[in-house]
C-alpha positions in Angstrom: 135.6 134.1 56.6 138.7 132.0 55.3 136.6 128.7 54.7 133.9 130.5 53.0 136.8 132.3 50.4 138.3 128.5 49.4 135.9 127.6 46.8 135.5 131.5 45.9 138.1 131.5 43.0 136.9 128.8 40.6 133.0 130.1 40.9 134.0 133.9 39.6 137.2 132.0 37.6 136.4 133.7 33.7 137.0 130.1 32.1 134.0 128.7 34.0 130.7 127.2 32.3 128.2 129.6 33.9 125.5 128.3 31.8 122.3 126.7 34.0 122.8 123.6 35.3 126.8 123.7 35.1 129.0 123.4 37.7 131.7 125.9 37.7 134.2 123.6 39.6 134.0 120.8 36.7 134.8 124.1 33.8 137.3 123.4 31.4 140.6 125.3 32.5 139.0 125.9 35.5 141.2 123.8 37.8 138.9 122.1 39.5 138.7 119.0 37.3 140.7 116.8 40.5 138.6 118.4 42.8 135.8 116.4 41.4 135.0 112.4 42.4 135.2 111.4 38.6 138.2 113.0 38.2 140.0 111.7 41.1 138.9 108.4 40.4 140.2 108.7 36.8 143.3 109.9 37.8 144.1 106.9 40.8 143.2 104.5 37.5 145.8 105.3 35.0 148.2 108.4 36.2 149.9 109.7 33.2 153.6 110.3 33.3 155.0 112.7 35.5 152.1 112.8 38.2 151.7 111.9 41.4 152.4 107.9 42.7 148.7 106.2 42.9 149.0 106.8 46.9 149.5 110.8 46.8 146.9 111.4 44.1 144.9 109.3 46.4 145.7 111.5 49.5 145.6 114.9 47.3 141.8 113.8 46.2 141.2 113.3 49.6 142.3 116.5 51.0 140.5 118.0 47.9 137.4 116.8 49.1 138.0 117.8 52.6 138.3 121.4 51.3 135.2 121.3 49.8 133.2 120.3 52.3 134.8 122.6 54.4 133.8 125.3 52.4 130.7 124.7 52.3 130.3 124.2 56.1 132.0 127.7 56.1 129.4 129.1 53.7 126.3 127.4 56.0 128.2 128.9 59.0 128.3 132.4 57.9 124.6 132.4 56.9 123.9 131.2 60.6 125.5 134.4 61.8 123.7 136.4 59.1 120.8 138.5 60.5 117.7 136.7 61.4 114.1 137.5 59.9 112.7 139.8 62.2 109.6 137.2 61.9 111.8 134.4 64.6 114.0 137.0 66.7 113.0 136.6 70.4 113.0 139.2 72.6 114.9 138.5 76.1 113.1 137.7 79.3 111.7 140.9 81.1 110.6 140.8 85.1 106.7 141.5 85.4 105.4 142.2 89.0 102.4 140.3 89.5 100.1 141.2 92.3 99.5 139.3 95.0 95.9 138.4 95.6 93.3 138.1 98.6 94.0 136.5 101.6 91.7 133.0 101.9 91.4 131.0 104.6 88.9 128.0 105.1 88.2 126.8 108.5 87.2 123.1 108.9 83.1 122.8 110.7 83.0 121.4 114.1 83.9 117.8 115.1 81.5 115.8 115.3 80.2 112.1 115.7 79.3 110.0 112.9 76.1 108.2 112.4 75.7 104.6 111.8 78.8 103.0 109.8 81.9 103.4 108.8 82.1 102.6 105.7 81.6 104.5 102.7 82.1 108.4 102.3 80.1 111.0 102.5 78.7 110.2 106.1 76.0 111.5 108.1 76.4 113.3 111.4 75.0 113.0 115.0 74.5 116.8 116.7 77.6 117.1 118.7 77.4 117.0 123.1 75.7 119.3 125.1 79.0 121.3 125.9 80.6 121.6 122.6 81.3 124.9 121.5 83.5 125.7 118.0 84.4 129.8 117.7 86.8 130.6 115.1 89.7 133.9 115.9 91.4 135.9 113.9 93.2 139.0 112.9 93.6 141.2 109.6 96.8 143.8 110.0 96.4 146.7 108.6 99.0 148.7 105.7 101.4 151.3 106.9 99.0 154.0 107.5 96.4 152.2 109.9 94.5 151.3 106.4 92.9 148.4 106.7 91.6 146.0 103.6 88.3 144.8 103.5 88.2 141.8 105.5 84.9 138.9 106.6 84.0 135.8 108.2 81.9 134.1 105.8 80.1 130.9 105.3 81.7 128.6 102.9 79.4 129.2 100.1 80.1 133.3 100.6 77.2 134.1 102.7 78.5 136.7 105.4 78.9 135.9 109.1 80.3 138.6 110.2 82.8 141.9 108.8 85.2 142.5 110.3 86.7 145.8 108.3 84.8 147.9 105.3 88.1 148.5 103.3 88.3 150.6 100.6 90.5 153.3 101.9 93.5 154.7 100.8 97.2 154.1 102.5 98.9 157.4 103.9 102.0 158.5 101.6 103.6 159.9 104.8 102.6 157.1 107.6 104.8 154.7 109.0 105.1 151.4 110.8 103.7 153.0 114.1 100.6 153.2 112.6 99.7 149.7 111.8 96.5 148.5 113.3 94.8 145.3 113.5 91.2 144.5 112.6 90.0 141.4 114.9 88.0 138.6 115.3 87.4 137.5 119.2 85.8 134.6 119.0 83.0 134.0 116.7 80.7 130.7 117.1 80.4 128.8 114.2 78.2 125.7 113.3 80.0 125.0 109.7 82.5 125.4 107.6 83.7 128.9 107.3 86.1 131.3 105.4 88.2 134.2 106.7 88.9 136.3 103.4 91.1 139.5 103.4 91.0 141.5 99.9 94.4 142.7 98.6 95.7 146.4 99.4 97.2 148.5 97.1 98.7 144.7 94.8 100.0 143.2 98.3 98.4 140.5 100.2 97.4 141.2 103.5 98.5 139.9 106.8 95.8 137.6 107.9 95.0 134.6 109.9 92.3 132.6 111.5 92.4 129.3 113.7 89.2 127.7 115.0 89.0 125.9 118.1 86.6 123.2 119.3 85.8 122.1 123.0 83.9 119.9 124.6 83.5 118.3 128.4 81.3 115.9 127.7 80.2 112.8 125.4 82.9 111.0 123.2 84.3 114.0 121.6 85.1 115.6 124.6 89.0 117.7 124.8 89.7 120.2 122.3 90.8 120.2 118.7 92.2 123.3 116.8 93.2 123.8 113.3 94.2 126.8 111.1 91.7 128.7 108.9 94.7 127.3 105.9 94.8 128.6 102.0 93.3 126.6 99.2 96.0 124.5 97.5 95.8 121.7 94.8 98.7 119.6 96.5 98.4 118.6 100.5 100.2 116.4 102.6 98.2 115.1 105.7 99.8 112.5 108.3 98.6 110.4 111.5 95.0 109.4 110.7 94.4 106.0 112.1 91.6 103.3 111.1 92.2 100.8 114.0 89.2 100.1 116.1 88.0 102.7 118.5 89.7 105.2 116.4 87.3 107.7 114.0 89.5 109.3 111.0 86.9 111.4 108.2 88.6 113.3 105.5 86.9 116.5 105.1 87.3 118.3 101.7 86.5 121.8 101.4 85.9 124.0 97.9 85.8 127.6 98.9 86.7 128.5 95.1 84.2 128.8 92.3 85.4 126.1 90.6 84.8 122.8 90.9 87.4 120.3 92.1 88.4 117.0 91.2 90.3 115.2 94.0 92.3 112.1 93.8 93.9 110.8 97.3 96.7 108.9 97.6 96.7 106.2 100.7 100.2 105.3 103.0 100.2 102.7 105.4 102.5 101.1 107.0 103.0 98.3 104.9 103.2 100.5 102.2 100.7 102.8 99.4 97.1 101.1 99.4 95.6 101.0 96.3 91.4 102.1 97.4 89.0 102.0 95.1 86.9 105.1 95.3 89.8 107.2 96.1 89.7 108.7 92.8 88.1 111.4 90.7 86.0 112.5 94.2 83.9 115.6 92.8 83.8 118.7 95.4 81.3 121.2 94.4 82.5 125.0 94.8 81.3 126.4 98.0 80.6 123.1 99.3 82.4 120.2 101.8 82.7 116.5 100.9 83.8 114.4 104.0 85.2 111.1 103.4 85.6 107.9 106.0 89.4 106.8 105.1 88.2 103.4 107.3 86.3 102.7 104.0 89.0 103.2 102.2 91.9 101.7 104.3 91.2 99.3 107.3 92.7 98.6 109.8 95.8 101.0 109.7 97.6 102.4 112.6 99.1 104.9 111.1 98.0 106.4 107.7 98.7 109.6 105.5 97.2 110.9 102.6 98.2 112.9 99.9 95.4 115.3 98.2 95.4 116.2 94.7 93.0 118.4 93.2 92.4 119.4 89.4 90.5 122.3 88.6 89.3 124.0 92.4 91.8 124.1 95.3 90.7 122.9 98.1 91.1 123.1 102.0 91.3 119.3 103.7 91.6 118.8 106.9 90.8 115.2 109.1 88.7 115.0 112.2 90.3 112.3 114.5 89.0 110.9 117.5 90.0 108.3 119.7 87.5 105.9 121.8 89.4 103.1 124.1 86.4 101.0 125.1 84.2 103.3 127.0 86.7 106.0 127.4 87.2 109.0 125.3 90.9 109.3 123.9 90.9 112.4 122.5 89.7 114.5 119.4 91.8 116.6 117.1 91.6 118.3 113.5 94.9 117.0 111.4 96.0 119.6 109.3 98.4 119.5 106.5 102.1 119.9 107.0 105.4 121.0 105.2 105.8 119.6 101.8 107.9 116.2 101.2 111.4 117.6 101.4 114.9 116.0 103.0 114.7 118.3 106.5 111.5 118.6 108.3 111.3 120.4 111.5 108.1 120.7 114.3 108.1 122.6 117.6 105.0 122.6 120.1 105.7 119.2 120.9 104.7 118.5 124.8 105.9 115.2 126.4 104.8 114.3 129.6 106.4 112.3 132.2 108.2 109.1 131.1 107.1 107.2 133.7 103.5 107.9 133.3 103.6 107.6 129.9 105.3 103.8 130.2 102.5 103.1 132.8 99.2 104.0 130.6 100.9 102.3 127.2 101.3 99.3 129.1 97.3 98.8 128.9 96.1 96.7 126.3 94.4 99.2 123.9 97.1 102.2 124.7 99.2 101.7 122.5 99.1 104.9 120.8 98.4 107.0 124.2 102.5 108.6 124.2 104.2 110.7 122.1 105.3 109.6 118.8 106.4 110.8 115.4 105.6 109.4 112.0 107.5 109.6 108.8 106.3 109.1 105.2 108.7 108.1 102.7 106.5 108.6 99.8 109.0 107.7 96.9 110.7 104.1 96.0 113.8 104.9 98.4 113.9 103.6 102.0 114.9 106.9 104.0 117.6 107.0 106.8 116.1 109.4 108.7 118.5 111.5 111.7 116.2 112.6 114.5 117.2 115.3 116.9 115.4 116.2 119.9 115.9 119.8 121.3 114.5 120.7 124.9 114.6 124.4 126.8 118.4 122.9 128.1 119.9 121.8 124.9 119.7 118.2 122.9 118.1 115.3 124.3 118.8 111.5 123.6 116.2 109.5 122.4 115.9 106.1 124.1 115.8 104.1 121.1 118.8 106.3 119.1 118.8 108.8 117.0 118.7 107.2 113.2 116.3 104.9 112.2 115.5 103.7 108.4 111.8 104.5 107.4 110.3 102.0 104.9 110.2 103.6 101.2 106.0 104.5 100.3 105.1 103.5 104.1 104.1 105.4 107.2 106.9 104.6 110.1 106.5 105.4 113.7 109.5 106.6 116.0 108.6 106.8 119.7 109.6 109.8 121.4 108.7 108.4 125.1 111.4 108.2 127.9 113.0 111.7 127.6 112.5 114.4 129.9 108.9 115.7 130.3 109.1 119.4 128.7 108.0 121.4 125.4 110.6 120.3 122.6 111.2 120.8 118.8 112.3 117.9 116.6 114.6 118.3 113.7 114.3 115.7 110.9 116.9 114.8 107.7 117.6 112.3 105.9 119.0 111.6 102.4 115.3 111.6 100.5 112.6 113.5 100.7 109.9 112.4 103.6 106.7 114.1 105.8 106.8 114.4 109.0 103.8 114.6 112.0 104.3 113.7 115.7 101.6 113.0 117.7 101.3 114.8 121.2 98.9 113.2 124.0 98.2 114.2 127.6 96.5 111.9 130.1 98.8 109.0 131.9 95.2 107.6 133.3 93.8 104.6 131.5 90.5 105.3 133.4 90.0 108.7 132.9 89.5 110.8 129.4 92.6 111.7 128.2 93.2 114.2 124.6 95.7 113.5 121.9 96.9 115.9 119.3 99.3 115.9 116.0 101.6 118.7 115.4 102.6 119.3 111.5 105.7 120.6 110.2 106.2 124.0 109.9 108.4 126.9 107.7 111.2 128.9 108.8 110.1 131.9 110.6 109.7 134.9 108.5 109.6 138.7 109.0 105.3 139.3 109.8 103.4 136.4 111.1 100.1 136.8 112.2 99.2 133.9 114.9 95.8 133.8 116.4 95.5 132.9 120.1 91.9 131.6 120.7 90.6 132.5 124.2 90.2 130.5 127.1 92.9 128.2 128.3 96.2 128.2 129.0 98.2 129.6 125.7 101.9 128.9 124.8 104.1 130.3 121.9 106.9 127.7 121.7 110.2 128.7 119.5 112.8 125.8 118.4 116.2 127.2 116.7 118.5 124.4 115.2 121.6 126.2 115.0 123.9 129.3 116.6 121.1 132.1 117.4 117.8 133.6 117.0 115.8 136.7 118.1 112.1 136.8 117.9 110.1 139.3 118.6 106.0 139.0 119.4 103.6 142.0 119.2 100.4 141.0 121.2 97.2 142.6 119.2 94.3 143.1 121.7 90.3 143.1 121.3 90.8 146.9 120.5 92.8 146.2 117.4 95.6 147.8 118.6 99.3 146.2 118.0 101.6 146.6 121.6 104.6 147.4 121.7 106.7 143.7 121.0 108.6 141.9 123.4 111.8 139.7 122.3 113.2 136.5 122.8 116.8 135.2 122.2 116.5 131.5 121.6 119.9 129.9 121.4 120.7 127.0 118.9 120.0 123.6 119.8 117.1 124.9 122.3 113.4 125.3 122.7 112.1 128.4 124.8 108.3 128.3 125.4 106.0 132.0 126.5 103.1 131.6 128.3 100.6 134.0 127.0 98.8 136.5 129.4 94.9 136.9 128.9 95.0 140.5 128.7 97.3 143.5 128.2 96.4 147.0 129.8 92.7 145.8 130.0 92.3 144.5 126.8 91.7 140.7 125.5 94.9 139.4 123.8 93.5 138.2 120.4 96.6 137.7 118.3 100.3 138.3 118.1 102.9 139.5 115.4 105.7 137.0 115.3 108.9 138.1 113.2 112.3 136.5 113.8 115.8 137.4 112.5 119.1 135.7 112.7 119.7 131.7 112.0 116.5 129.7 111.2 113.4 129.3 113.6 110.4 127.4 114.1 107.2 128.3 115.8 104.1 126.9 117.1 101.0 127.7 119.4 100.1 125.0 122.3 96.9 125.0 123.7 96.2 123.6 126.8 92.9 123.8 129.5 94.1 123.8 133.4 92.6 121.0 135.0 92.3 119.0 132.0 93.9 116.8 129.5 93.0 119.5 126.5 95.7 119.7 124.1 95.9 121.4 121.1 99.0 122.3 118.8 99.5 124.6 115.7 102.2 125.5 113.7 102.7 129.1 112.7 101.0 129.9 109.2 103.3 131.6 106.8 104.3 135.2 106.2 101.9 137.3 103.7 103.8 137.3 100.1 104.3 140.4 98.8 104.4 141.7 94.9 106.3 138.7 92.9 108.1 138.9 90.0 108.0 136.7 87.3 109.9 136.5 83.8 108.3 136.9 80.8 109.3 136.0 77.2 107.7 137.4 74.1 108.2 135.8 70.6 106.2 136.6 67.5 
């Protein structure tokens, strides 16, 4: 390198003092007396005759030293190029497939009445009414070869309810997707807490999905209330609890893991984040539930959501929410968790009922929360502008109150979605920071009869092999919201026989909702599932629930796709 050769010639010059401890560069007759500090000094002091003015001596020394330092920055810069120790080389990044594991899903216990007070956590609870019934549905697709993986309904401390397939077969090498079958669940009653567990087949995780559904036609919990049998996570989002009078909100906490958990919760109202005590370090036991009373936490709220964190264990939460107006039963529902904070947030399965009913019934003191609404958490310091779009079966619909409305930064904000159309709809959400999003569904335009209420989540694009169970009983509804330009879905019904039908297909245009009502049976068979996959621009899905002759109203958002193999990057130094 040319900077490294500069200072070359007076180090190897013959002249130079090589003695130890000498500098070759201060030598006699090596040349390099100038180069030196001394020597330039001296020479700037008293130039003999015939040298340089003061001020080029002065500008010669300087360019002197330059050089030297440059050559030693050259000399430093060729040793960084110089081969490394093979000690601290690093060996580039390398894509390991990791395995994906068992399919786990916990299903929240029955609803049921609390005992005595309010406050505190860890409540007691009264046996629930004489007609309350709580079954849990599912379905476990097979591999490509009509394999299927071991599969159970279990208790939540991993005592076995019921199998649903043996496993430990092998997938054909030659079989293909005609041969997929289903293993099913129609309808098991359960008194508890329970966990619908799939093993892995072959490194992939299974297809597999469970809801449980609760009804009742008498006492105050009577309507219906569904949730999904949802994965374990250490990081939940749940929205549209309320602690007003009348109104019954109990956090319940599930540890289906084998470690213990330590959850925190953090509290949104709609003043803002509420510091609680006792909403910290909350110690959930593996195979065990912990139920909490967020009125013992937070008072008084009309609309509250809570954000789960758990250390160690995941955990399942879910909240039981009931509504009594007086003597009158409001409704009962299971809250589940929703779509992470994020700047879009989309739900479908939202059912509005007529506007005029709905105006009528909220005009009576204590009905305030009897129509639809949605609610939006701005968790960070930011307000939000939030953009709300409303999409019916015939296109976009205004909202009374417009479309944009600012939501109040670490506070719970409702937007009413009464005075549009009655009709199934899907409701898009942005804004400019990240938010969560729930809307609350009711039927019932009677203030003196029971009426149900609901809250619908927000859900994920629509993948390529959703499992969604349809519980029995009922009037069923698979409702489909696409944003933007097209969609096709297709849904495979899977009946009591485990069989997977031949799928129908829907093309959903953009900007519309499209809503199937679901047949009881197919070629003499019980429908217990479908198999939803959609292609094309981005879609939403959801199941309604709803009992003819009733106010019953239950909505769930699709559960995600199965992931497959992943593939992660791993670096290896030594």
């Amino acid at each position: 390198m040319p900077l490294a050769r500069t200072g070359a010639p007076a180090a190897t010059s013959p002249a130079a003092d090589t003695r130890p401890g000498s500098d070759p560069r201060t030598a006699p007759g090596s040349g390099a007396e100038a180069d030196t500090p001394a020597k330039a000094t001296a020479a700037i002091a008293a130039p003999p005759a015939g040298r340089k003015t003061p001020a080029r001596e002065l500008l010669a020394g300087l360019v002197s030293a330059v050089a030297i330092v440059a050559a030693a920055g050259g000399i430093v810069a060729a040793a960084s190029f110089a081969p490394q120790p093979a000690g601290s080389r690093s060996i580039p990044a390398v894509l390991a497939s990791v395995p994906a594991g068992a399919s786990v899903g916990v299903c929240p216990g029955p609803a049921r009445l609390l005992e005595g007070t309010e406050a505190g956590t860890d409540p007691q609870f009264s046996p629930e009414s004489a007609t309350a019934r709580s079954v849990v549905t599912g379905a476990v697709l097979s591999a490509p070869g009509g394999v299927l993986p071991g599969s159970a309904l279990s208790a939540l401390n991993g005592t076995p309810a019921v199998e649903i397939a043996k496993g430990g077969g092998q997938p054909g090498q030659e079989s293909g997707p005609q041969d997929v079958k289903a293993g099913v669940l129609n309808g098991h009653n359960v008194d508890g807490a329970t966990v619908l567990g799939a093993e892995a087949l072959e490194g992939q995780q299974p297809s597999a999905a469970g809801v449980v559904k609760y009804t009742a036609t008498d006492g105050d919990l009577q309507g219906s209330a569904a949730a999904n049998c949802q994965p374990p996570a250490n990081d939940l989002w749940l929205s549209g609890a309320s602690t007003t009078v009348g109104r019954s909100s109990v956090l319940v906490l599930s540890n289906a893991s084998s470690t213990p958990a330590t959850v925190s919760l953090e509290l949104f109202g709609n003043k803002g984040q509420i510091q609680a005590p006792g909403s910290r370090g909350l110690l959930v036991a593996p195979g065990t539930t912990r139920s909490v009373v967020l009125a013992g936490l937070a008072p008084g709220e009309t609309q509250l959501s809570v954000h789960v964190r758990s250390a160690g264990g995941p955990v399942a939460a879910a909240i039981q929410q009931s509504v009594l107006r007086g003597l009158t039963p409001g409704g009962v529902d299971f809250i589940g968790p929703g779509a992470a904070p994020a700047a879009r947030q989309v739900l479908t399965g939202i059912d509005i009922q007529d506007a005029g009913g709905i105006a009528a019934v909220t005009g009576t003191g204590g009905f305030d929360d009897a129509g639809p609404a949605l609610a939006i958490t701005v968790p960070g310091p930011s307000d939000a502008v939030v953009e709300v779009k409303l999409f019916g079966r015939d296109g976009q619909k205004a909202l009374p109150g417009g479309g944009v409305v600012t939501a109040k930064a670490a506070a719970v904000t409702e937007i009413s979605l009464a005075g549009v159309p009655a009709g199934h709809y899907t409701v898009s959400t942005s804004s400019d920071v990240s938010f969560v999003a729930s809307a609350r569904v009711t039927r019932g335009v009677s203030s003196d009869k029971a009426s149900d209420v609901a809250w619908a989540a927000s859900g994920t694009r629509l993948g390529s092999q959703h499992v969604v169970p349809v519980p029995k009983g009922g009037d069923r509804t698979l409702v489909f919201g696409v944003l933007e330009n097209r969609a096709t879905i297709s849904y495979s019904p899977v009946t009591a026989d485990g069989r997977i039908r031949p799928a129908a297909t829907a093309d959903v245009a953009g900007g519309t909702t499209t809503s199937i009502k679901l047949p009881e049976q197919v070629d003499g068979s019980e429908v217990v599932a479908y198999v939803v996959a959609a292609s094309g621009d981005a879609a939403y899905g959801a199941l309604l629930l709803q009992q003819e002759g009733r106010e019953d109203i239950s909505t769930l958002a699709f559960m995600p796709a199965a992931s497959g193999q992943e593939k992660v990057a791993v670096t290896l130094r030594y």
